[in-house]
C-alpha positions in Angstrom: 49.1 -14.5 -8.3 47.6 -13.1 -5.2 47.3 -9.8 -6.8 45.3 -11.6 -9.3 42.8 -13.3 -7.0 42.2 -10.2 -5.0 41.1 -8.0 -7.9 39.1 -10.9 -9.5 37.5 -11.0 -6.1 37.2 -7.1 -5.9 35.8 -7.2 -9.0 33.1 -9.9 -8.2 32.0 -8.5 -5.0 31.8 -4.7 -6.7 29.7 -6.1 -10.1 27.5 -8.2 -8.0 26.5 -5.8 -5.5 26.3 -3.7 -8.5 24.0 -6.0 -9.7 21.8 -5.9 -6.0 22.0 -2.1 -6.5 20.4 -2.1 -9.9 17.5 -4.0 -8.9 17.0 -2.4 -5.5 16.7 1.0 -7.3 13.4 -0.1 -9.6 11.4 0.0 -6.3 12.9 3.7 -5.3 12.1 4.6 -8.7 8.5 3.7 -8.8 7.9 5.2 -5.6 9.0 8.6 -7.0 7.3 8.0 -10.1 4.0 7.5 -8.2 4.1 10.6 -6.3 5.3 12.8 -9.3 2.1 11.2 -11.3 0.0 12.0 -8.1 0.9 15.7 -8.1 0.5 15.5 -12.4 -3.0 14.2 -11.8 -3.5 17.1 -9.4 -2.4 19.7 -11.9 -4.9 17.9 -14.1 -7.6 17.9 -11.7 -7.1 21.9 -11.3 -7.3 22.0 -15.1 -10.5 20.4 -16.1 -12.2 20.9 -12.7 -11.4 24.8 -11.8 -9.8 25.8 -14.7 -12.4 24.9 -17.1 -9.6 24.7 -19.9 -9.9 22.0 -22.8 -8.3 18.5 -22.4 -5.5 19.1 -25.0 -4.7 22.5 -23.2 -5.0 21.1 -19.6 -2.8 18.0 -20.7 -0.2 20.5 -22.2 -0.3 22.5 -19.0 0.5 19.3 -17.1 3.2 18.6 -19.0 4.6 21.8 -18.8 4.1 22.2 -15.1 4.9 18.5 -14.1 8.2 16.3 -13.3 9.0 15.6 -16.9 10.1 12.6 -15.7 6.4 11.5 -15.8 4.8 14.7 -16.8 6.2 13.4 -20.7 3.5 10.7 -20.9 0.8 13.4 -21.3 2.5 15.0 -23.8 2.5 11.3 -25.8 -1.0 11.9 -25.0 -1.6 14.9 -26.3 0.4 13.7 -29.6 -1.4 11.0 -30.2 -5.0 12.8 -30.1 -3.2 15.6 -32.3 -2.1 12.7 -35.2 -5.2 11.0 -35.1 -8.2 12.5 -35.0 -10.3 9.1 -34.9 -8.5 8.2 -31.9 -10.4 8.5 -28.5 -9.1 10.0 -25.3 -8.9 6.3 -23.9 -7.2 5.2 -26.3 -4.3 8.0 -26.7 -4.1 6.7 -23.0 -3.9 3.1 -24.0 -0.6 4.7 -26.3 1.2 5.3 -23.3 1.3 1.9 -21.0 4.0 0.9 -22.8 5.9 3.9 -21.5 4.7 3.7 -18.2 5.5 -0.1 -17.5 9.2 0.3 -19.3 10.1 3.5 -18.5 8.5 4.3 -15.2 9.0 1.1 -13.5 5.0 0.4 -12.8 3.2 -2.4 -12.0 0.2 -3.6 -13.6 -2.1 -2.2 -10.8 -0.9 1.3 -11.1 -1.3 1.9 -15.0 -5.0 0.3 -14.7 -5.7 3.5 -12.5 -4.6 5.6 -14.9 -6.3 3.7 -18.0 -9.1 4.5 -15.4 -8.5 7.7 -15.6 -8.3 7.5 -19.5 -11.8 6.5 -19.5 -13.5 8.8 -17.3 -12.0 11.9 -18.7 -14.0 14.3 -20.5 -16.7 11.7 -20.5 -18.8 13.1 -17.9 -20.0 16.6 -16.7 -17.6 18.2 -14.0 -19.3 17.0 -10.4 -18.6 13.5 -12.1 -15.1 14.5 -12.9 -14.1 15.8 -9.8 -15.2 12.5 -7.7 -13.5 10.7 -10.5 -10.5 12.5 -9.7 -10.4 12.1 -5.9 -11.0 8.5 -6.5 -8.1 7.9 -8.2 -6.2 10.4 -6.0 -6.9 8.1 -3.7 -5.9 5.0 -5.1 -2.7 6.4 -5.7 -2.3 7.2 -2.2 -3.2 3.3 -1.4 -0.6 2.6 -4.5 2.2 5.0 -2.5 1.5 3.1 0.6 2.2 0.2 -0.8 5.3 0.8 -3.0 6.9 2.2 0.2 6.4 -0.9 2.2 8.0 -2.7 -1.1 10.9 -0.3 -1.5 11.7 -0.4 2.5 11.8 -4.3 2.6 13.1 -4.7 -0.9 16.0 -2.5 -1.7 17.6 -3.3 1.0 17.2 -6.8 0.6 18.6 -6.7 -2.9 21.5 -4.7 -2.1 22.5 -7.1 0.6 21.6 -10.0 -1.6 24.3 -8.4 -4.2 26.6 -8.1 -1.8 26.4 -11.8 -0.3 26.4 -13.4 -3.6 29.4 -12.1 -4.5 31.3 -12.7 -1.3 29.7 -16.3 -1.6 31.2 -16.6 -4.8 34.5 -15.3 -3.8 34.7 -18.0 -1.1 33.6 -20.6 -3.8 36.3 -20.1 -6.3 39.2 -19.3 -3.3 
């Protein structure tokens, strides 16, 4: 019977903190997600602004140059302006934040700067595109800054939080 109790309680303390792990992990995750999209944007910006190459090539080039572990959403990007040719560039973004909040693990605030970047591609001459980019470059600098405060006082917190619960429960049903 003791056997019992100890691996239920082994069991508990391992699935809950599991659990604390899990959630902990989102906020790592977004962090890295940021700065792989900063250094995609960059590629971008070296693309349009210096490179002078179309959108549909500079997004390719991004995508094949980028973390694919973000770099993919310009290639859904690309896609979507290749299968309809009545779709607008802001609107082939607007096919990816979907992606970006499920897959990617961003907040609300941090696929707005993109959309922003959606609309202000392409749409202007290339002075305007280049303070366009360092605007957003540096909103996703603010947007860094701020998911590291979140994953410094949150992960932790969540994987202690795991851990407790399940020793709290372990005490409750001993």
């Amino acid at each position: 019977m003791l056997i019992l109790k100890l691996t239920g309680s082994l069991l508990v303390i391992f699935s809950t903190s599991l659990m604390g792990y899990i959630y902990g992990k989102s906020y790592r995750e977004r962090l890295e997600n940021l700065i792989y999209l900063e250094n995609c944007i960059k590629l971008l910006e070296t693309e349009v602004i210096y490179g002078a190459n179309p959108l549909p090539e500079a997004l390719m080039n991004v995508y094949n140059k980028g973390n694919k572990k973000v770099s993919y959403i310009f290639r859904l990007i690309i896609e979507r302006l290749n299968k309809d040719r009545e779709c607008t560039v802001f609107d082939s973004f607007l096919s990816v934040e979907d992606a970006m909040k499920n897959d990617l693990n961003f907040k609300k605030e941090d696929i707005e700067m993109f959309m922003t970047l959606g609309r202000t591609i392409g749409s202007s001459d290339r002075t305007d595109q280049e303070k366009n980019f360092k605007l957003i470059l540096t909103q996703i600098k603010n947007l860094e800054d701020e998911a590291r405060i979140e994953k410094d006082k949150n992960e932790k917190m969540f994987k202690s939080l795991g851990f407790l619960a399940g020793l709290a429960i372990v005490v409750i049903l001993i």
